[in-house]
C-alpha positions in Angstrom: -40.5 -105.9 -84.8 -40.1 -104.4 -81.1 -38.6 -101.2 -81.2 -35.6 -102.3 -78.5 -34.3 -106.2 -78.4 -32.2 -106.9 -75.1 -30.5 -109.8 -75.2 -29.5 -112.1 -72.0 -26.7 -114.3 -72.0 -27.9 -117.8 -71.8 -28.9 -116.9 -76.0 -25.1 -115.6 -76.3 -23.6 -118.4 -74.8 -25.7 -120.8 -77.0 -24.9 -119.0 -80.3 -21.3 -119.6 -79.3 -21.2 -122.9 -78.7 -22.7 -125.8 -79.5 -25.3 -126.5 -76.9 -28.2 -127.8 -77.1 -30.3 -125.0 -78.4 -27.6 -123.2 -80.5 -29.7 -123.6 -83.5 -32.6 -121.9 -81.5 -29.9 -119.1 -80.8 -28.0 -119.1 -84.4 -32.0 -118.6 -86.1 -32.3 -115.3 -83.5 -29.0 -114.3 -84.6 -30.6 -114.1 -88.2 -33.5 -112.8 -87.5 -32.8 -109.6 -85.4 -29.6 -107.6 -86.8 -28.3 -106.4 -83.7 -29.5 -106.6 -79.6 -29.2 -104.1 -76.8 -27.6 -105.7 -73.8 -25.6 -104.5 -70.7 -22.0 -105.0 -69.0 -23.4 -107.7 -66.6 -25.1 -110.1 -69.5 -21.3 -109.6 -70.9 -19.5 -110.4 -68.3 -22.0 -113.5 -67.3 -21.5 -115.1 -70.8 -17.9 -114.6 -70.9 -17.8 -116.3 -67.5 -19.6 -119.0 -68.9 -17.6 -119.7 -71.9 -14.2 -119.4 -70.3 -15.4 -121.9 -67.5 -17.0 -124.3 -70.3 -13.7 -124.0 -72.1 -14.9 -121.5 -75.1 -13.2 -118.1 -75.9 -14.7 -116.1 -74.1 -13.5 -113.6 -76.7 -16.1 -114.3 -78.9 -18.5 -112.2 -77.2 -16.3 -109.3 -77.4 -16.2 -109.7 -80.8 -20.0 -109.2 -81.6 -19.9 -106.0 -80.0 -17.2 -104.7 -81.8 -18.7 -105.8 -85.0 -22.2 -103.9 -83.7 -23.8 -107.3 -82.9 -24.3 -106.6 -79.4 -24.6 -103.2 -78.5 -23.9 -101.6 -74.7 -27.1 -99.1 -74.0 -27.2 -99.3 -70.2 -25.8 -96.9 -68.1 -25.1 -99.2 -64.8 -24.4 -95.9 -61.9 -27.3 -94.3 -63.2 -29.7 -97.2 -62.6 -28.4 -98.8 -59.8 -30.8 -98.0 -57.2 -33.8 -99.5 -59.4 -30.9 -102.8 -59.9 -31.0 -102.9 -55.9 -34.7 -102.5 -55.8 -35.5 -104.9 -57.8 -32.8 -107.5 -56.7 -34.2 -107.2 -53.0 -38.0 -107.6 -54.6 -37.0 -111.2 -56.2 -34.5 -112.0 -53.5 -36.4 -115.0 -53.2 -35.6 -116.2 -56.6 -32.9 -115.2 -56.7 -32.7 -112.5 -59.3 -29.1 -111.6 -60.3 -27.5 -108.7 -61.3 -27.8 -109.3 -65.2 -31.4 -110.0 -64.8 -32.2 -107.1 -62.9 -30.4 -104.8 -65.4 -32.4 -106.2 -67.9 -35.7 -106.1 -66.3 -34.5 -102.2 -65.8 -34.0 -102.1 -69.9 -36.9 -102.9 -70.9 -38.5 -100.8 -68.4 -36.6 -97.5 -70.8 -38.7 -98.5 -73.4 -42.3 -100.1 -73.3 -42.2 -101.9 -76.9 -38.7 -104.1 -75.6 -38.2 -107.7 -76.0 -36.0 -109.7 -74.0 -34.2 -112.9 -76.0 -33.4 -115.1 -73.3 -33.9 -119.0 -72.4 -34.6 -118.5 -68.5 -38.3 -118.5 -69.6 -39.2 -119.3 -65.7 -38.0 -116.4 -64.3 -38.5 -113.6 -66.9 -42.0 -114.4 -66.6 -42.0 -114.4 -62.7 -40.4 -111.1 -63.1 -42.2 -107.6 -63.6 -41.5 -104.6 -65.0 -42.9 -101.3 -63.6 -44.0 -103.3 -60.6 -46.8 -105.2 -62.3 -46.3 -105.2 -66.1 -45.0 -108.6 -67.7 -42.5 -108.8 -69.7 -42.8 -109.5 -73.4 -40.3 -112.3 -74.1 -38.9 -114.6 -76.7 -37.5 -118.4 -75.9 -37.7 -121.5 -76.8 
């Protein structure tokens, strides 16, 4: 088991809701007790649900019942944010992403859950280290 798991908010959303790989996201659920994540993957998931018509809520929720759990200091990392969001510009990488790419960079045994498969592994942490990652 990886020491840190970050979570992104495409897995979120899919737990929530019944898209098309919500069983992918419910077995991930099971499997890891609780994931790191950050304000931005919050706020991107809620957006998500409210504009697909979920309760948005519901991610609220699994943070206050531990699920998800906030470990990212935002002001203290933004200039690596900005460095790396200029860096994949041509992507583009967006905020969430680049806070997570900065996560796992805290600690070199993380794992990022997330179904953008393409650009996690375009992305690199420590300037040429991939990323270890779980999808679909």
């Amino acid at each position: 088991m990886p020491r840190r798991t970050l979570i992104d908010a495409g897995p979120i959303v899919s737990y929530l809701t019944d898209e098309a790989l919500h069983d992918w996201a419910a077995e991930q659920f099971s499997r890891f007790s609780q994931f790191e994540t950050c304000e931005a993957v919050l706020g991107e998931a809620c957006a998500r649900l409210a504009y697909a018509g979920f309760d948005q809520t519901a991610v609220i929720r699994l943070v206050q019942r531990g699920v998800l759990k906030l470990t990212f200091d935002t002001a203290y990392n933004i200039g690596r944010i900005l460095t790396l969001m200029e860096k994949y510009g041509n992507q583009p990488m967006d905020f969430a992403d680049a806070c997570l790419v900065t996560m796992s960079e805290e600690e070199e045994d993380a794992l990022v859950v997330t179904l953008d498969r393409r650009d996690f592994t375009v992305y690199r942490r420590h300037g040429r280290k991939s990323i270890p990652i779980l999808t679909p």
